[in-house]
Structures are given as C-alpha cells and as structure tokens.
N, C-alpha and C positions, 0 to 999 in steps of 0.2 A: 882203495880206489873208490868206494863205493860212499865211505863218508866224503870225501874230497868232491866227488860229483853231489854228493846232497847239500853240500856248501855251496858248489856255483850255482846249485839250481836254484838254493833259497836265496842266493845274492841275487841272480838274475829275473828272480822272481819279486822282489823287494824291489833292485834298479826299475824293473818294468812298471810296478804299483808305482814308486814316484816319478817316474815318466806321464804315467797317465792320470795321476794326479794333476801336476805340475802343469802339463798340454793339455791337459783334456777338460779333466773336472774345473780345474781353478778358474781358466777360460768363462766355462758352462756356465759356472756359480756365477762369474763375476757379467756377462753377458744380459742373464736371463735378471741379477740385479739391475743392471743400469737398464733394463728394456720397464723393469716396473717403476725405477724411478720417474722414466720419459712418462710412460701410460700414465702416474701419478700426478707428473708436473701436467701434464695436459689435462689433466679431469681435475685440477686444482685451479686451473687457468679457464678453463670453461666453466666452472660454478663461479669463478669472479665478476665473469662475461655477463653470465648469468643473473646473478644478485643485481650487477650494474645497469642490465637493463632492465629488471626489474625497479630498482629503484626510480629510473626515469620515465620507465611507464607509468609507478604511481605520482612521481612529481609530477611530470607535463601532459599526463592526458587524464588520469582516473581524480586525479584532486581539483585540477579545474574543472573537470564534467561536473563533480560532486557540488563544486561550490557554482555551477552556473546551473545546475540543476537545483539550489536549493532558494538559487537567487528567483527563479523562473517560476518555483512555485510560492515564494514570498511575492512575488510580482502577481500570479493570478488568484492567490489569495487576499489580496488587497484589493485586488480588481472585483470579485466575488462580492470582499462587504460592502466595497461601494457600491457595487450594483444592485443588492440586496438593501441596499439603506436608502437606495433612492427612489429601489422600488415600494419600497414600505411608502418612502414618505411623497412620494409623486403618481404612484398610480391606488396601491390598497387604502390609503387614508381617504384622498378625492374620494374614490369610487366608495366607502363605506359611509360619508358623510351626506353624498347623495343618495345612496339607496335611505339614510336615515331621514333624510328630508321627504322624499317620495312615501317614506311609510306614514312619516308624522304627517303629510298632503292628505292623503291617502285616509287616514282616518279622522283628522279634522273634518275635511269636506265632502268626503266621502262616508262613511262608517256610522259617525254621529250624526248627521243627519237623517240617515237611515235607519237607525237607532231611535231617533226623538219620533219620528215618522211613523215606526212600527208602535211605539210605547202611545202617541196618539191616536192613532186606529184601533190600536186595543183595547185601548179607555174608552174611544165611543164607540166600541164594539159591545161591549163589556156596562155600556150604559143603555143601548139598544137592547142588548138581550136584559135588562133590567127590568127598564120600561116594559118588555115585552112581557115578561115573567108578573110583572105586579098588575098587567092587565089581564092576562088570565089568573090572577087568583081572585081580584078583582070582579072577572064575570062570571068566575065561580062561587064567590059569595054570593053575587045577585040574587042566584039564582037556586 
C-alpha cells in the first residue's frame, strides 16, 4: 500500500507541476513576453518619432537659421568694407590732404619767413656786435 500511495503522490505531484506549468508559468512567460515586446515596439516607435523630428528641426529651422545667419553676416561684411573703403577714400584722404596743404601753408608763409627774418637779424646782429668789437679794439689801440 505504501509504494501504491507513493505512485499517486508522485503522479499527483507530477499532474500538479504540469498544471501549473501549463496555466501558470507558460501564461506568465508568454504574458510578461508580449508586455516587452509592446514596451519595445513603443520605444522603437518613439526613437522614430524622435529621429524624425529631429531631422526636420535640422531641415526647416537650424539649416535655414544657419544659411540666413551666414547670409546676414556676408551682407554686413560687405556693408563693413564698403563703409571702410569710403571712409578711406571720402573722409581720411580729404582730411590728410588738407592738413598736408595747411602744413605745406604753414611753412611756406609762415616758418620761412620767419626763418629768413631771424637769419637777417642775426647777420645784422652779428654785424653790429662786429662793428662794435673792432671799435673798441680800435680805441684801444689809440690809446
């Protein structure tokens, strides 16, 4: 009797393990598969989302920023040398060629005259203390 009862027990304990295999675990397995397949399909489907609008941020907002942004500084760099070229040649040219005339004024009719003036005064400075000098050696020979 006692091996007879350890047959139905291992039967019944066997039939129970494939019971709950069968309803339980297979369910479980197959369950908690299709729950990651969904989470997978959806974080595959969201990084598509993703890329794609990343792509059209870079097409229609960061690529034309980039080229109106490069347009805008080709635009005031042009603007720059023409400004720079006209100031060269409309205000520092004028203005260097007058101060050149006002100095070449300036020491024509000014300087040199002043010059010839002083070099005359000093020659008959210079001719006076002469005079003066050979009349006292002059009345020191006399005498």
């Amino acid at each position: 009797a006692t091996a007879a009862g350890l047959r139905v027990l291992g039967n019944g304990l066997v039939a129970g393990a494939e019971l709950v295999f069968e309803y339980v675990l297979v369910p479980a397995v197959k369950a908690v598969a299709i729950g990651l397949y969904v989470v997978g399909s959806g974080l595959a489907t969201a990084a598509r989302g993703i890329g794609a609008g990343a792509e059209l941020l870079y097409e229609y907002v960061l690529l034309p920023g980039g080229h109106a942004a490069a347009a805008g500084v080709r635009a005031v760099g042009g603007g720059v040398a023409a400004g720079v070229s006209a100031t060269w040649s409309y205000v520092l040219v004028p203005v260097a060629c007058v101060v050149q005339d006002g100095a070449e004024a300036t020491y024509s009719y000014v300087l040199v005259p002043i010059g010839r003036g002083a070099a005359a005064g000093a020659q008959a400075a210079g001719a006076v203390a002469a005079s003066g000098a050979q009349a006292v050696v002059q009345g020191a020979q006399a005498t």
